[in-house]
C-alpha positions in Angstrom: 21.1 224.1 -20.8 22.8 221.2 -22.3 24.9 220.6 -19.6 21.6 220.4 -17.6 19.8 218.0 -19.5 23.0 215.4 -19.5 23.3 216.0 -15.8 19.4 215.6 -15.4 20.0 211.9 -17.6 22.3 210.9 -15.3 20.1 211.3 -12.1 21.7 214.4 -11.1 20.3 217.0 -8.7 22.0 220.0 -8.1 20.4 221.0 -5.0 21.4 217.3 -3.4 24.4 217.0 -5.4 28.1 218.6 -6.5 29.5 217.9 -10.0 33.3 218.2 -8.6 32.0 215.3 -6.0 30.9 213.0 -8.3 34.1 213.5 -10.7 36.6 213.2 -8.0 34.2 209.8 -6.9 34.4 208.6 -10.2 38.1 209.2 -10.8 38.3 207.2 -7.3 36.8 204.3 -8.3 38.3 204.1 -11.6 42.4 204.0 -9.8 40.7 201.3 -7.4 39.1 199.2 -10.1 42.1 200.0 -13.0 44.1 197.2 -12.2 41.8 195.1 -14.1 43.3 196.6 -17.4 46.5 194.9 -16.5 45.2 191.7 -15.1 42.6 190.6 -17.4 45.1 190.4 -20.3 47.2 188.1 -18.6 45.1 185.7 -17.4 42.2 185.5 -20.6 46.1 185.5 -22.5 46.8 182.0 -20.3 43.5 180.8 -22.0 45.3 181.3 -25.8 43.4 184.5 -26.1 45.4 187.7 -27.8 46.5 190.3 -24.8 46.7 193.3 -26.9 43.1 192.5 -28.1 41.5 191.5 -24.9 42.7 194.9 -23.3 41.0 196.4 -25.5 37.9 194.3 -25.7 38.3 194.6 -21.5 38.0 198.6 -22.1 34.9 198.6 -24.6 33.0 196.1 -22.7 33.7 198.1 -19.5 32.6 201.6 -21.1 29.5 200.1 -22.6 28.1 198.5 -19.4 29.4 201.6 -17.2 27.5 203.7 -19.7 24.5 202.1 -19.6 24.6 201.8 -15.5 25.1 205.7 -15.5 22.5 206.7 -18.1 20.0 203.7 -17.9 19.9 202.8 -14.1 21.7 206.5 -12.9 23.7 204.5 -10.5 27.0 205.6 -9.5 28.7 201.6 -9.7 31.1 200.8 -12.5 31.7 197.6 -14.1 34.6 195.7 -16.1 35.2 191.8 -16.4 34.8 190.6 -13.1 37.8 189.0 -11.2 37.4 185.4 -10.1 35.0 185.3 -13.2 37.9 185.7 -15.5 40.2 183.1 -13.6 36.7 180.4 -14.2 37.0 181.2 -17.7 40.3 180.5 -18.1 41.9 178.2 -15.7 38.7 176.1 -14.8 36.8 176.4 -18.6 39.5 176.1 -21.1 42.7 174.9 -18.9 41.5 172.3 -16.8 37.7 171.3 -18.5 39.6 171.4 -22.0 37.1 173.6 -23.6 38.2 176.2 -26.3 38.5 180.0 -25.5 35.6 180.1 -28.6 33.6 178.0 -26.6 34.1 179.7 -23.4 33.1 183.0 -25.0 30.0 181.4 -26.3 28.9 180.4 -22.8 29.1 183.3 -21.2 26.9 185.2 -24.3 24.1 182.8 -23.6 24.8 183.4 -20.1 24.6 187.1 -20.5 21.1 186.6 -22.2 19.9 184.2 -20.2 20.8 187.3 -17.3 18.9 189.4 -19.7 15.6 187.7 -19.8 15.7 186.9 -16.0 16.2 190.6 -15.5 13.4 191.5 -18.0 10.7 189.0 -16.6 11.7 189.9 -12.6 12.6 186.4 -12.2 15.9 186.6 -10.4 15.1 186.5 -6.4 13.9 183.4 -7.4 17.0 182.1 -8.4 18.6 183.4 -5.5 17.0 182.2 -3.4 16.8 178.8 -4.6 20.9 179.0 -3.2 21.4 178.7 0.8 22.6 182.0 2.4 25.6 180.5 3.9 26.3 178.9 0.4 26.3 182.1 -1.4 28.5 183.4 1.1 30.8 180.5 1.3 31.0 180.7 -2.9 32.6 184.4 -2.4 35.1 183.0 0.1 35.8 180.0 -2.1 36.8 182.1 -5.2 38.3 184.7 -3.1 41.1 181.6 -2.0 41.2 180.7 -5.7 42.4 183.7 -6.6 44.8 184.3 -4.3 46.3 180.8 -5.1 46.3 181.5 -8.7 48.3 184.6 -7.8 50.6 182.7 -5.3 51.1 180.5 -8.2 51.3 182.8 -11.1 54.3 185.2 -9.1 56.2 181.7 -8.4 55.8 182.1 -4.8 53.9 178.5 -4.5 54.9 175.5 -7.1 54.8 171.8 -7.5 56.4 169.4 -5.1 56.4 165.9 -5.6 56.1 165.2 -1.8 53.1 167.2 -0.7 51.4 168.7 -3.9 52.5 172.0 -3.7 55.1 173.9 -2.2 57.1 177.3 -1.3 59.1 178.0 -4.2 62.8 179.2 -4.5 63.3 183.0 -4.1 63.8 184.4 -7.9 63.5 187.7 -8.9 60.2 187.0 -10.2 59.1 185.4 -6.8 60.8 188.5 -5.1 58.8 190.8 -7.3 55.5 189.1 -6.5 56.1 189.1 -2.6 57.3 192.7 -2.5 54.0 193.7 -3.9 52.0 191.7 -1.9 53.2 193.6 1.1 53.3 196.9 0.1 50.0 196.8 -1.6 48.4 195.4 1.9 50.5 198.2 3.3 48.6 200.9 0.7 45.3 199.8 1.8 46.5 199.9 5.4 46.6 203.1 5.1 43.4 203.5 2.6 45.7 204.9 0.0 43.3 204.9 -3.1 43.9 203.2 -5.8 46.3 200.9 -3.6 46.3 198.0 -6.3 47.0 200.2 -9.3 49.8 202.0 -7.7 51.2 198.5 -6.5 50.9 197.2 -10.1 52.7 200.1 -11.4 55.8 200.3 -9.1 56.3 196.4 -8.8 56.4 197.0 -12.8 58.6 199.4 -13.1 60.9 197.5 -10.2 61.1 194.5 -12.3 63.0 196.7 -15.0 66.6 195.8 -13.3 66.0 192.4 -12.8 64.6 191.2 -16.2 61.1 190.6 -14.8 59.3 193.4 -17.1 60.1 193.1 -20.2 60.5 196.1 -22.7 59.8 195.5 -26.1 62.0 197.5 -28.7 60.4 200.8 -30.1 58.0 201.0 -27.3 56.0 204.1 -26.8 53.6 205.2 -23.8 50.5 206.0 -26.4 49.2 204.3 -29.2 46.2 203.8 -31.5 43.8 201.4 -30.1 44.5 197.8 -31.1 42.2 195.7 -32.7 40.0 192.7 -31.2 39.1 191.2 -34.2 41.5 188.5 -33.1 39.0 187.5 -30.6 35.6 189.2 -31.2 32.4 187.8 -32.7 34.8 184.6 -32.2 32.0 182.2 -30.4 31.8 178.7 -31.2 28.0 177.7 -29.9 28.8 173.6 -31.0 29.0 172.6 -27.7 25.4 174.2 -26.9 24.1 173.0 -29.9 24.9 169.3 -29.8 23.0 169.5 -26.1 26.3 168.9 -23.6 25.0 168.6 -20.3 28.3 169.7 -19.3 28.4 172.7 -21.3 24.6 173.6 -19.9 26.2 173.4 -16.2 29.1 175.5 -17.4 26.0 178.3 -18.2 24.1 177.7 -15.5 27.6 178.3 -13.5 28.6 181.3 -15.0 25.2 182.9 -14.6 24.9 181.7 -10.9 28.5 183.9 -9.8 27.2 186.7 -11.9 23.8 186.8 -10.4 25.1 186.4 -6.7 28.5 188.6 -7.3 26.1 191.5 -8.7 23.7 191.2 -6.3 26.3 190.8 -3.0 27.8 193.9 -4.6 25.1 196.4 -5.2 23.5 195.4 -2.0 26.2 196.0 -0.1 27.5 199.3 -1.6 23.8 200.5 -2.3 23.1 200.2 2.0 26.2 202.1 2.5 24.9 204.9 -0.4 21.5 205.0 1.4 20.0 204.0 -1.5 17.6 201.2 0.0 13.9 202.2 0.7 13.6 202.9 4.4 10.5 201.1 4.6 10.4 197.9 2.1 14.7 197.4 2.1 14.5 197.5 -1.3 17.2 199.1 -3.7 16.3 201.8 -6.1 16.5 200.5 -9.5 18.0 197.3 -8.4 16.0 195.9 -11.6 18.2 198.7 -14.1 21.3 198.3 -12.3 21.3 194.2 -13.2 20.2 195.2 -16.9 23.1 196.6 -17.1 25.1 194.2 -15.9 23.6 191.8 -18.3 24.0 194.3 -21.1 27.9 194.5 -20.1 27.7 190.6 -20.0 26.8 190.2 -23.2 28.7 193.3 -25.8 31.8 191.8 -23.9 31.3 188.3 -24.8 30.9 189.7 -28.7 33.8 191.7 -28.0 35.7 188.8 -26.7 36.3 189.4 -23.1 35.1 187.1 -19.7 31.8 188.0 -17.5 31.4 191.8 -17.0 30.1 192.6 -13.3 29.4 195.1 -10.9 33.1 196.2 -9.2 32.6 196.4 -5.6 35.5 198.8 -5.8 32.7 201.0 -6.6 32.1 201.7 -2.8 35.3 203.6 -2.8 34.3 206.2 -5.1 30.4 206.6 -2.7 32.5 206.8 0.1 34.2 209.9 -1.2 30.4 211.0 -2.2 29.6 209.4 -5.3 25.8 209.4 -5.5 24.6 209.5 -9.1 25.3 208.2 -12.9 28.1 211.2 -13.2 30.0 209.2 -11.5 29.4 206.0 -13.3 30.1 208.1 -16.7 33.1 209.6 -15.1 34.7 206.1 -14.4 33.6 204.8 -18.3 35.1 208.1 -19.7 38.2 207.4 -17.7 38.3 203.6 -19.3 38.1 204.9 -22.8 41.0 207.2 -22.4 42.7 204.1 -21.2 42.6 202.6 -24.7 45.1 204.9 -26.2 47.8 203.4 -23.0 47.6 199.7 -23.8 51.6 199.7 -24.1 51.8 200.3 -20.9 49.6 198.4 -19.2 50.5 194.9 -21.8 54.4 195.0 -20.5 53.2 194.5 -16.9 54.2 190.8 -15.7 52.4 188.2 -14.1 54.6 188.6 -11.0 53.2 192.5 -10.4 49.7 191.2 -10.7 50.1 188.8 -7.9 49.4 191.1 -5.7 45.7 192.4 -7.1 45.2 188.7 -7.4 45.9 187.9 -3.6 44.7 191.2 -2.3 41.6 190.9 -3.9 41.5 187.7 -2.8 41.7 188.8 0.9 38.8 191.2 0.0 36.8 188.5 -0.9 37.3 186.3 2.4 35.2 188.7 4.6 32.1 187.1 3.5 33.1 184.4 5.8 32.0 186.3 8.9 28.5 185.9 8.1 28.7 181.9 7.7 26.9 179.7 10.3 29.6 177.7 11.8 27.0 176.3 14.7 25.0 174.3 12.4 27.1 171.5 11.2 24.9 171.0 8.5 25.5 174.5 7.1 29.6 174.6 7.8 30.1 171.1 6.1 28.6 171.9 2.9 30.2 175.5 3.2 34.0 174.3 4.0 33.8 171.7 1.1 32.4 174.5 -1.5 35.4 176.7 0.0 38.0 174.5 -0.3 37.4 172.7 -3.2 37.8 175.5 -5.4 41.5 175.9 -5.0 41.5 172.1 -4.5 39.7 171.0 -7.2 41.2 173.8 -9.7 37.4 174.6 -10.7 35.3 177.4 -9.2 32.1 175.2 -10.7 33.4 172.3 -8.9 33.4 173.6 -5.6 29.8 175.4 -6.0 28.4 172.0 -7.1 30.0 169.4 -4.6 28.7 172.4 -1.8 25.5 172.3 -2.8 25.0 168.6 -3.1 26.5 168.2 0.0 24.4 170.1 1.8 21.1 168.2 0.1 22.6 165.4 1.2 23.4 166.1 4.9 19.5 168.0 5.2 18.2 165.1 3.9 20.0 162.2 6.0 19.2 164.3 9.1 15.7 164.9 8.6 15.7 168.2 7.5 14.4 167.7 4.1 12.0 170.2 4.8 15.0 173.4 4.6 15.5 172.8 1.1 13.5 174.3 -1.8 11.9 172.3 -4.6 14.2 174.4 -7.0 17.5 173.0 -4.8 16.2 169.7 -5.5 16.1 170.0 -9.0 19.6 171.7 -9.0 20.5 169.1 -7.2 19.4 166.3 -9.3 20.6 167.8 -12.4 24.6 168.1 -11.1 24.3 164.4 -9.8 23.7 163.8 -13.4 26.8 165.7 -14.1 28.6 163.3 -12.9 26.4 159.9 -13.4 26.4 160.8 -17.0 30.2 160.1 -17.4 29.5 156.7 -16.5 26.6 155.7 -18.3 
């Protein structure tokens, strides 16, 4: 009877559904999405941030917002700190823009309850749609080559060069390590082996033994006790909000623009393939309770000192192998909390076995790119410079804001004023004072 009411809780039918489906989807989706345990560490650890801490802040955050997606919205997606997110935080926030890891954290709290009270007030499709279609699409492909470049970069495969910026870099075990996974993880998900990134991870890992790439620290042992993230929770400094940075503000209104679009992309996207959109309106079911949670996920992880939590679109692997309800969801969050007790495992993996998730993932992202209107030259311009300004620029915000005022500027100059929204205009307005400011 118990078991019935928790199944009931979690949206679960039993005439419609089969618990050994939904376990087997949830442990799929948890080996697809996994690699995040070993890649988050390393690059919130770039920002100055403890890596044995932000594993397991990475792992509460994850259970908490997973939990609430499986109980609250009965939705068989999973979330954890979302990739491209995490390389903003780091490498645009605190490495490039100067700010501190504190202060980064405190952004994206605010931004998690700004997500919050958009989600509670039904505000959101507003906010969407304020952004061109072709933009939100191009800001996918845009982070998707960040990522991959940050990879390239982190597994020593692309360096400096005097002579042209960057460059191919010598072949070192490291760079040796980071290729070799690159190509047999493509060659995993060739062949839709599932959890193709975590099994890539693992044996580029354990391959970089020999050569001095992985690292074994004396008296190492498989399990442990959970470590602690006092080092970096409830660590938020909110001066920067406080003193009224305009900077800061766009930093927020960033962060909560590549939630919003990432979430939504991604539960529209998987929920169509579920059949969970109403036949007759298109709508998804509980697309209001699936964004709470999110936003929920968002927020415990910034007080538990981890990037922006976000709906995985690994998630589709586990409902393509049946996953239809919130067992599947609480599957994947009990599968995280095991995790925690394995953090010496997954904090000796180097940044060279990573650069494949990075680049793969990367490649994932790119086929947004299809659905970009390259006919109208005033929707490819703006698009190609929000693309390739990311990796450019170094700055995932950079590229979202010189797209968009491109593209007011071309509509406008061509007498097509009339194609953008009063809300684009004010956007607008607002990240041309981003830069006039400066100046002033």
């Amino acid at each position: 009877m118990f078991m019935k009411t928790i199944l009931s809780l979690l949206g679960f039918d039993a005439q419609k559904h089969s618990v050994k489906t939904e376990l087997m989807a949830g442990l799929t989706t948890f080996l697809t999405m996994s690699y995040i345990l070993a890649v988050n560490p390393i690059i919130l650890g770039d920002a100055g941030m403890e890596k044995g801490a932000v594993f397991s802040a990475t792992v509460i955050a994850a259970v908490v917002a997973t939990c609430v997606m499986a109980l609250y919205a009965k939705m068989p997606f999973a979330l954890a700190s979302g990739m491209g997110l995490n390389a903003f935080f780091a490498y645009t926030l605190v490495l490039v823009m100067g700010y501190s890891w504190q202060e980064a954290l405190a952004a994206v709290f605010i931004e998690g309850v700004f997500f919050i009270i958009l989600t509670i007030l039904r505000i959101r499709e507003a906010v969407v749609n304020a952004i061109p279609i072709n933009i939100r699409y191009s800001i996918s492909v845009g982070i998707g080559l960040f990522i991959a470049f940050i990879g390239l970069k982190n597994g020593g495969i692309v360096v400096v060069n005097d002579a042209t910026v960057t460059g191919l870099g010598p072949w070192t075990p490291t760079s040796v390590v980071a290729v070799s996974g690159i190509l047999l993880g493509a060659i995993l998900l060739t062949l839709k082996v599932r959890g193709a990134l975590f099994y890539t991870i693992f044996i580029m890992t354990v391959v970089g033994i020999p050569f001095g790439v992985t690292q074994i620290p004396e008296n190492f042992t498989v399990l442990s006790l959970p470590q602690s993230i006092e080092p970096v929770a409830l660590k938020m400094d909110f001066s920067r909000f406080i003193s009224l940075d305009i900077n800061y503000y766009i930093v927020v209104a960033t962060l909560l623009f590549m939630d919003l679009f990432d979430t939504i992309g991604t539960l529209i996207g998987a929920s169509m393939g579920a059949g969970m959109v109403d036949a007759e309106t298109g709508r998804i079911h509980h697309l209001n309770k699936a964004l709470m949670a999110d936003a929920v996920g968002t927020t415990v992880g910034a007080l538990c000192g981890t990037s922006t939590v976000t709906t995985y679109v690994e998630s589709t692997t586990g409902i393509v192998e049946g996953g239809r309800t919130g067992l599947t969801a609480l599957t994947v969050a009990g599968l995280f909390f095991l995790a925690l007790f394995f953090s010496p495992i997954f904090l000796i993996i180097p940044s060279a076995a990573t650069t494949s998730a990075l680049f793969l993932v990367g490649v994932m992202m790119l086929r947004q790119i299809v659905h970009v209107d390259f006919d109208d030259f005033s929707e490819a311009m703006p698009c190609l410079m929000t693309m390739l300004m990311m990796p450019f620029a170094g700055s995932i915000s950079e590229g979202i804001v010189l797209g968009m005022l491109s593209f007011v500027f071309v509509k406008v100059c061509s007498g097509r004023y009339r194609e953008i929204s009063a809300t684009m205009y004010i956007l607008a307005a607002f990240f041309i004072l981003k830069y006039v400011a400066p100046l002033i």
